[in-house]
C-alpha positions in Angstrom: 11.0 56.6 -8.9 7.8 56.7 -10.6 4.4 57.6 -9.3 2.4 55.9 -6.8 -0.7 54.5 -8.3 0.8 53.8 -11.9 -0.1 50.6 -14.1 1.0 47.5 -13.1 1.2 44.7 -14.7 0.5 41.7 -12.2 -2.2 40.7 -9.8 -0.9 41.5 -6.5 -2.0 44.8 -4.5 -2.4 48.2 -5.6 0.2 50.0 -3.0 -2.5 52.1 -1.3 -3.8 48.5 -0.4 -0.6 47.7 1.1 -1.2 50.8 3.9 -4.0 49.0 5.3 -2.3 45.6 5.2 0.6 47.1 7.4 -1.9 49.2 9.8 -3.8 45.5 10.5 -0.6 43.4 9.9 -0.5 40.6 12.7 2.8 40.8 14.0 3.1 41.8 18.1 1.6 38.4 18.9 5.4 37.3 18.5 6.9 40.4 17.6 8.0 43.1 19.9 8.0 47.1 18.8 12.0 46.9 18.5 13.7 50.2 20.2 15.3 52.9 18.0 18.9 53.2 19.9 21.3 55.7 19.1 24.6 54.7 18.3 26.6 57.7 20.0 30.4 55.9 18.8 29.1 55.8 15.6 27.5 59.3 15.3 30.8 60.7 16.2 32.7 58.9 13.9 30.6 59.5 11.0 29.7 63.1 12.0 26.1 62.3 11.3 23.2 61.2 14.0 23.1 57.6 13.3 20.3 55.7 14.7 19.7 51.7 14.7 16.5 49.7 14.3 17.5 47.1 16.3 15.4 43.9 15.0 17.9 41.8 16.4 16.5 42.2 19.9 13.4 40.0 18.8 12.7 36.7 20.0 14.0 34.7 17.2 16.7 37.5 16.4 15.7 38.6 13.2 13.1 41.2 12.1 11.5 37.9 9.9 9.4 36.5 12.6 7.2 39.8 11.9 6.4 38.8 8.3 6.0 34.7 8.7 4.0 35.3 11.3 1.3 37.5 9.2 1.4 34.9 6.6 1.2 32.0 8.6 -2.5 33.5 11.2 -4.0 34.9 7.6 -3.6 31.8 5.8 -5.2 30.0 9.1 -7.6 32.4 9.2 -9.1 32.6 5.5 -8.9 28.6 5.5 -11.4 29.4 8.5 -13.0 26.9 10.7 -13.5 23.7 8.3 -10.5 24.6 6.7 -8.3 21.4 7.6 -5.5 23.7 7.5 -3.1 21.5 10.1 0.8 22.5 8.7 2.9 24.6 6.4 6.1 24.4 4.4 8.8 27.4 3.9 11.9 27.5 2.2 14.5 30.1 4.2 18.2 30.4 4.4 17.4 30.4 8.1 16.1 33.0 9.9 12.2 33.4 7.8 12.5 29.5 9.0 12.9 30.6 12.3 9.6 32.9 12.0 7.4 30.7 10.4 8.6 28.0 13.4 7.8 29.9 16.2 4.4 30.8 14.4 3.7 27.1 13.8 4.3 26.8 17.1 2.1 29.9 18.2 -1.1 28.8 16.4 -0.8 25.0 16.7 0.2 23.8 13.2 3.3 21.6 11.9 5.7 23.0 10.0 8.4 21.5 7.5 11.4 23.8 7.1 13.8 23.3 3.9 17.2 24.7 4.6 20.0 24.8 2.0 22.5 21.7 3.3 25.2 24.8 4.2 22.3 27.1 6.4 24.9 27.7 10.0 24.3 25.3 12.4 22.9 27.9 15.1 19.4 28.6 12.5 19.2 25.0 11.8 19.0 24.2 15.8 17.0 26.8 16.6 14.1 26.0 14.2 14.1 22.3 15.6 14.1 23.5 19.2 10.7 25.0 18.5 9.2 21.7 17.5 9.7 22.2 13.6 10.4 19.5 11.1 13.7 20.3 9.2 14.4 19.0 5.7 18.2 19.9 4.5 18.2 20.3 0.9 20.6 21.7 -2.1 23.7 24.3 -1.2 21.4 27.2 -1.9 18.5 29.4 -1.3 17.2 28.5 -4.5 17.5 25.1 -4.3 16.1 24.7 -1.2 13.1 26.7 -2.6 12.7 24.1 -5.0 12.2 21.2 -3.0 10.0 23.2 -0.7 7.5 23.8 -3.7 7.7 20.3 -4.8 6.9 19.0 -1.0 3.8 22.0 -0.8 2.4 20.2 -4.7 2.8 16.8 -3.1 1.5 17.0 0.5 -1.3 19.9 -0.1 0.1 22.6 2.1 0.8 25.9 1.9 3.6 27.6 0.9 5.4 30.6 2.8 7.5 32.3 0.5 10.4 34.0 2.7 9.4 37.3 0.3 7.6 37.6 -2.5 4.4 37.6 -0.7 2.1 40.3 0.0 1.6 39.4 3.5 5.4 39.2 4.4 5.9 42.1 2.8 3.0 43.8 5.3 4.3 42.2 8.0 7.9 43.7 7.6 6.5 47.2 6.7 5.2 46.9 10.8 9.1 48.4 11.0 8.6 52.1 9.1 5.4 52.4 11.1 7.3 51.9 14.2 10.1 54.4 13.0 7.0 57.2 12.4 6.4 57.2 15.7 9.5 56.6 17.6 11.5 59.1 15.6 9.3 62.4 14.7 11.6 64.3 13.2 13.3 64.9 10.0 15.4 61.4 8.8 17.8 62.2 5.8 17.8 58.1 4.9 17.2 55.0 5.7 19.1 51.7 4.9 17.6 48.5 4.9 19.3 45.3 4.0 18.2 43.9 0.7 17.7 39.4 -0.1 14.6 39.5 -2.3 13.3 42.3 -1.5 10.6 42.3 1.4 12.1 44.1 4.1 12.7 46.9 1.4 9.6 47.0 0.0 7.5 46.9 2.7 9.1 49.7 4.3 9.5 51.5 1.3 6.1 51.3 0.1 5.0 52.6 3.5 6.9 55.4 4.2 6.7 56.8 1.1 3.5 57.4 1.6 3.4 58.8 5.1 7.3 59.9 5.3 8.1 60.8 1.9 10.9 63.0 2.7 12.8 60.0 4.0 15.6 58.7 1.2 15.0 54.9 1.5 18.6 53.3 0.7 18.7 49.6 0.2 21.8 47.5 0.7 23.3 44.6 -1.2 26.7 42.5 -0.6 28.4 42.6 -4.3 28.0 38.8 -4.4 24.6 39.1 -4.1 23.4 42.1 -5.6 20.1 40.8 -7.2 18.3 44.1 -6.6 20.8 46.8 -8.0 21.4 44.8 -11.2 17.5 44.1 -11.7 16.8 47.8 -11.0 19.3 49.0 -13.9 18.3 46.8 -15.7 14.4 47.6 -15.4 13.3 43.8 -14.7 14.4 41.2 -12.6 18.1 39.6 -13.4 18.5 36.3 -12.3 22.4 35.8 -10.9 24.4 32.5 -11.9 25.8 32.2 -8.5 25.8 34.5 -4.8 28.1 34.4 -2.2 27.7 32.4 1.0 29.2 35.2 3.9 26.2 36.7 4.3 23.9 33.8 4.0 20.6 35.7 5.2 20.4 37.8 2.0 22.4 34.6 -0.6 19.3 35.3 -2.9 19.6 34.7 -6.6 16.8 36.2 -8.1 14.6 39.1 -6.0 10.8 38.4 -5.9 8.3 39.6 -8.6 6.5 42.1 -6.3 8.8 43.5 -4.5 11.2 44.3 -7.2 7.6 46.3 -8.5 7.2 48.1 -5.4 11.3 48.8 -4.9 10.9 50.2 -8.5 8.4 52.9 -7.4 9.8 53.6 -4.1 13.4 52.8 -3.5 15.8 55.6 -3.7 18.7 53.9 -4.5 20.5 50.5 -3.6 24.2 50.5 -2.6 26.7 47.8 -2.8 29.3 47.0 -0.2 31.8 44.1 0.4 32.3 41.2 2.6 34.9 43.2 4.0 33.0 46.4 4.5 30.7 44.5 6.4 32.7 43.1 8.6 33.9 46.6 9.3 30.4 47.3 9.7 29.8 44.3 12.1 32.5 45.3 14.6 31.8 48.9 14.4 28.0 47.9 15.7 29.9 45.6 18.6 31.7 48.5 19.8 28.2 50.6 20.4 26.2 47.7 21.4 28.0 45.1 22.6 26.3 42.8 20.4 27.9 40.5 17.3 25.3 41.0 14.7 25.3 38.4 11.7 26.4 39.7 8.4 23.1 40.5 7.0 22.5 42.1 10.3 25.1 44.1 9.6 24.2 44.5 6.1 22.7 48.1 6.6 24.9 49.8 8.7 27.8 48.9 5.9 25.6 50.6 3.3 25.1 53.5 5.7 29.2 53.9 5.8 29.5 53.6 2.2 26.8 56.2 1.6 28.7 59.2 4.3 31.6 57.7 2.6 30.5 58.6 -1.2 28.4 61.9 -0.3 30.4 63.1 2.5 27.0 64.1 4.1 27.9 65.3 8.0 25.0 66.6 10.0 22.1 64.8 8.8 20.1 61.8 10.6 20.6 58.5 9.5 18.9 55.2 10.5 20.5 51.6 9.8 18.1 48.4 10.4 20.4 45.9 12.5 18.2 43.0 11.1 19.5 40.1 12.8 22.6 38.5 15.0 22.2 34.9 14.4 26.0 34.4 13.8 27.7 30.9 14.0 30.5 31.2 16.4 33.2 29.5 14.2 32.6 32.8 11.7 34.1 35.2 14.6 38.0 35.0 13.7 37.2 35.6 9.8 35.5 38.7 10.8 37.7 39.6 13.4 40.6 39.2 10.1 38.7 41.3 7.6 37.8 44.4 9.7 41.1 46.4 9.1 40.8 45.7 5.5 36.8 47.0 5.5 37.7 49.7 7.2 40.0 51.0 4.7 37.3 50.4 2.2 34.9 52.3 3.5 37.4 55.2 3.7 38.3 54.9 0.4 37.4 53.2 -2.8 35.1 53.5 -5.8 31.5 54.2 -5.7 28.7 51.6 -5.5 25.6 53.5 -5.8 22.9 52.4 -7.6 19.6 54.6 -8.3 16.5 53.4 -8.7 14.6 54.7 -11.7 
C-alpha cells in the first residue's frame, strides 16, 4: 500500500480532498444511517465477532442509492439556477439504476436508465415504478454503458457513471463514517464487495485515514475478478468476459480512480466462488431472515474465505450486506449450491490477493 498523498497521475481529487467530499456528501435525503447488526449464528460458527453493515435495509435495497444520489443534487446544483439541467442518463446492472431513479424522482428531473437486456426482472420493474425511462440494451454492463454514453453525446445530458466518479465514490464512503461511529472499538477487517470499485474505494480512502488500523478486504466472484487481477498487475486489466450469477458486480474493467485509490488503500482483495456465495447467502438468511442477492452476499463469502485461509478466531470482523434485490426464480439454484459452498469455504486453495 503506498503512501497517502503520493503522485498521481490523473486529474481527479487528491485523497485528503475526498475526506471533505464524504463529511458533506448528500446522501440521508434518501439514504438512511444503515444499523450495524451482529450476526450471533455466525460469530459462533466462525469463532470471531462478525458484524454486518446492512445496506440492504435501504429504500431501494442497495447501499447505491447513497452514491447516485450525491452525483445526481451536485450536478443539479453546480448547473445552478439557469442551468437547464431537466434529466440524466446512467448505465447500471440494476441497482446504481435504482439510485439514480429514486434521485430523479427526489429532485424533479427525468431520467433514462440503460440496463443490459439480461438485468433480473425485479431491478428493471423497480426503476420504472419510480417514474424512470428504461432503455434495454446489450447482454452486459459494458455494453449497456456504451449506449448510455452514446444517448448522453446525443441528447446533451449528463452522465452518472455507476463508479468511476468522484462523487459516487463520496457518497459510498458515507458507509465507513457510519462504521466510526457505530462501532468504537478495535475492527480486525472489513470486507466490502468489489464491481468497479466505488464502494471499496470510498470506504477505503476514508478509513484509512481516520481508522487506519482497520484491514480493508475487498471481495471479487472469480468470474469477475477485475480488481485482483488489475491490482497484480499494477494497472487496470480489462476481462474478455464476467460471469452473470452475481450480476451487481458483472463488471469487466474497474474504473480509473478507484483502482488509484484501492491501490493506496486496499489491503488485499479475495476471490470466492459462485458456490461460496451461495453458502454465504444462506448463512446470512439463517441470522437475518433475509435472502440477500449475490453481490449482497458478496462480502460475507470473502469474510469466510479469509477465517478460512488465516484461521483468525477472536478478532472482529465486519461484512457489508450491500443489497437483496434477488429475482425469485434464482432461489432453487442457490438453495442447490449451498452444500457444495460450504465445503469450499472449509477447504480449498487460497484466493488472496494483496494489494501493493
Amino acid at each position: 500500500m503506498s503512501e497517502e498523498g503520493g503522485p498521481r497521475d490523473d486529474e481527479g481529487p487528491v485523497p485528503g480532498d475526498y475526506v471533505e467530499r464524504i463529511l458533506t456528501a448528500r446522501v440521508y435525503d434518501v439514504a438512511i444511517e444503515s444499523p450495524l447488526d451482529r450476526g450471533e449464528g455466525l460469530s459462533k460458527r466462525l469463532e470471531n465477532s462478525v458484524w454486518l453493515k446492512r445496506e440492504d435495509l435501504q429504500p431501494t435495497h442497495s447501499f447505491k442509492c447513497r452514491g447516485a444520489y450525491n452525483a445526481v443534487a451536485l450536478r443539479l446544483e453546480r448547473a445552478g439556477p439557469d442551468g437547464n439541467l431537466t434529466a440524466v442518463i446512467a448505465a447500471s446492472a440494476g441497482n446504481h439504476a435504482q439510485g439514480v431513479a429514486l434521485a430523479a424522482k427526489r429532485l424533479g428531473l427525468h431520467a433514462i436508465l440503460v440496463m443490459p437486456e439480461g438485468t433480473p426482472r425485479i431491478k428493471v420493474q423497480a426503476v420504472a415504478a419510480l417514474g424512470s425511462e428504461v432503455i434495454l440494451a446489450g447482454d452486459n454492463f459494458d455494453a449497456a454503458a456504451q449506449r448510455a454514453r452514446e444517448l448522453a453525446e446525443d441528447l446533451g445530458y449528463p452522465l452518472i457513471h455507476p463508479f468511476d466518479d468522484p462523487d459516487i465514490i463520496a457518497g459510498q464512503g458515507t458507509i465507513g463514517l457510519e462504521l466510526c461511529r457505530q462501532h468504537p472499538n478495535p475492527i480486525h477487517a472489513l470486507f466490502v464487495p468489489v464491481g468497479g470499485g466505488g464502494l471499496l474505494a470510498g470506504i477505503a480512502v476514508l478509513l484509512k485515514r481516520l481508522r487506519p488500523g482497520i484491514r480493508i478486504v475487498g471481495v471479487e466472484p472469480q468470474d469477475s475478478d477485475a480488481m485482483a487481477r488489475s491490482l497484480r498487475a499494477g494497472r487496470q486489466v480489462r476481462l474478455d468476459h464476467v460471469g452473470k450469477f452475481a450480476d451487481g458486480v458483472a463488471v469487466k474493467e474497474v474504473g480509473r480512480e478507484p483502482f488509484e485509490l484501492c491501490r493506496q488503500f486496499v489491503d488485499q482483495v479475495v476471490v470466492v466462488s459462485a458456490d461460496e456465495i451461495c453458502a454465504a447467502m444462506k448463512h446470512i438468511f439463517d441470522d437475518t431472515r433475509v435472502v440477500m442477492e449475490p453481490a449482497g452476499a458478496l462480502a460475507m463469502a470473502g469474510l469466510e474465505r479469509y477465517v478460512s485461509e488465516t484461521g483468525c478466531r477472536g478478532e472482529t470482523l465486519v461484512a457489508i450486506t450491500s443489497g437483496s434485490n434477488l429475482e425469485f426464480d434464482l432461489l432453487g439454484y442457490v438453495a442447490g449450491r449451498v452444500e457444495v459452498g460450504m465445503a469450499s469455504l472449509r477447504g480449498g486453495t487460497p484466493r488472496g490477493v494483496p494489494a501493493s
